[in-house]
C-alpha positions as CSV (number, residue, x, y, z in Angstrom):
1,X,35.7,68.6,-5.7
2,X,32.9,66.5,-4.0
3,X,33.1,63.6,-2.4
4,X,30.0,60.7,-2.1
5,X,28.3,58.7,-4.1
6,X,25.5,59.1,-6.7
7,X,21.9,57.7,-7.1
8,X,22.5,55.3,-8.9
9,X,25.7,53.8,-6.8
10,X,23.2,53.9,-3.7
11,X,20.8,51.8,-5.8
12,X,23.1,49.5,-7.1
13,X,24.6,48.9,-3.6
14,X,21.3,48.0,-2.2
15,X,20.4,46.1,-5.1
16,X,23.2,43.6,-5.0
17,X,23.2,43.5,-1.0
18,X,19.4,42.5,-1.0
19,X,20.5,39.6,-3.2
20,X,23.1,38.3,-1.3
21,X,20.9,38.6,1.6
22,X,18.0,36.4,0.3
23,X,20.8,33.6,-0.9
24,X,22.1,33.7,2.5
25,X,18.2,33.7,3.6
26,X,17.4,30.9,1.4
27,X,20.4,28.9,2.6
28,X,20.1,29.2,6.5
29,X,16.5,27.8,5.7
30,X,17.0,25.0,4.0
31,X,20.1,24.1,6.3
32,X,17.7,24.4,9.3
33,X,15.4,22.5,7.9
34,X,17.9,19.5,6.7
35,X,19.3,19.6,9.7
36,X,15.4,19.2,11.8
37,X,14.8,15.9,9.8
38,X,18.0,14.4,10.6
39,X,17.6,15.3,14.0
40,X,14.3,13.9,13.7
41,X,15.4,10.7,11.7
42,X,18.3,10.0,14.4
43,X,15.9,10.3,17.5
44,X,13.3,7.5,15.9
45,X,16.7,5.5,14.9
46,X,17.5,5.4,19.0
47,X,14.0,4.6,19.5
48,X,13.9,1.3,17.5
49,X,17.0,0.4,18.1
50,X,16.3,0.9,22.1
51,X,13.5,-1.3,21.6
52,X,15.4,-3.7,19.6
53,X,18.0,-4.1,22.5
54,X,16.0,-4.3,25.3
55,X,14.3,-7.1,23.9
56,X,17.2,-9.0,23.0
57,X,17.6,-8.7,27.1
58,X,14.7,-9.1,28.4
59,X,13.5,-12.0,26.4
60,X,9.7,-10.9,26.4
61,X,7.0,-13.0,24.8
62,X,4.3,-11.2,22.8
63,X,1.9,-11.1,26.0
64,X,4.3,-9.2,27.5
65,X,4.6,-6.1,24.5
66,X,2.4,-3.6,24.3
67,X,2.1,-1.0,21.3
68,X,-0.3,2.2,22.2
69,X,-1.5,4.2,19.4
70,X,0.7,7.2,20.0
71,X,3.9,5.0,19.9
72,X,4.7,4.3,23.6
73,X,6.0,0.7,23.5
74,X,6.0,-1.3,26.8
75,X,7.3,-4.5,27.1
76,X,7.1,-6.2,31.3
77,X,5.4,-3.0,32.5
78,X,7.9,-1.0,31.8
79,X,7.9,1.4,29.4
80,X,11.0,1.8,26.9
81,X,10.1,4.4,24.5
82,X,7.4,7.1,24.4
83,X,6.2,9.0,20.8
84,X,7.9,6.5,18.7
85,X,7.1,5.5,15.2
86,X,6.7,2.2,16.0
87,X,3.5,0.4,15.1
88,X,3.8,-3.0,16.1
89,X,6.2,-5.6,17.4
90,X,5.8,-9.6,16.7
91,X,8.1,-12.2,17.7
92,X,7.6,-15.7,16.2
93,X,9.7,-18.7,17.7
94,X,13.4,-17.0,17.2
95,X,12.3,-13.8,14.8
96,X,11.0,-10.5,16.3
97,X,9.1,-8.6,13.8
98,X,9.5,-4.6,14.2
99,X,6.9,-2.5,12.1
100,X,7.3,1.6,12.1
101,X,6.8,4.1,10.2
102,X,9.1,6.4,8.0
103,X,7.1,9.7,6.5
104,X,4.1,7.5,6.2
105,X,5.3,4.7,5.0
106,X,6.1,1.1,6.4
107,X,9.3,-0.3,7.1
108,X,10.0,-3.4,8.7
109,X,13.0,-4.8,11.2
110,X,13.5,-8.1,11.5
111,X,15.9,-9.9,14.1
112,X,16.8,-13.1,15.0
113,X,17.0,-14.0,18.3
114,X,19.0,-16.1,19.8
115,X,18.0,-17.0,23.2
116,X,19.1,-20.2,24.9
């Protein structure tokens, strides 16, 4: 009697075992992906909200912010955040004004403040 398998097992096998493979493929990319955008989304979220806060503290005027063009924000000389998404800040009597950008597109925070 002979023990093994046939042709057609073999193929079969590798046939179903190359499909699991490219749904397992296809999941750890789109996973990895996901997961970089969140990443990405929660790092710009600490940004603004860094710069939110420290303004609340610091009470700068709008002489004293500075926006560059690659998203380093400086407010007193000192800088807060570097790379951000953040276009421009504003602050008008008690509102601050925080323009950025969210996959190309503008979004606005707005604050009160409440300085005494």
């Amino acid at each position: 009697m002979k023990r093994g398998f046939t042709l057609v097992e073999v193929v079969v096998a590798l046939a179903i075992s190359s499909i699991l493979l490219a749904l397992v493929g296809t999941s750890f990319y789109f996973i990895t992906k996901l997961s970089t955008n969140v990443i990405d989304n929660s790092s710009n979220n600490y940004k603004l909200f860094s710069v939110r806060d420290y303004i609340i503290s610091a009470k700068p005027s709008n002489e004293d912010i500075e926006v560059s063009n690659d998203g380093d924000v400086i407010i007193k000389g000192n800088t807060i955040v570097y790379d951000s998404q953040i276009k421009d800040i504003n602050i008008v009597d008690n509102k601050c004004t925080i323009t950025y950008l969210v996959d190309n597109s503008e979004y606005v925070l707005s604050f009160i403040l409440s300085w005494e």
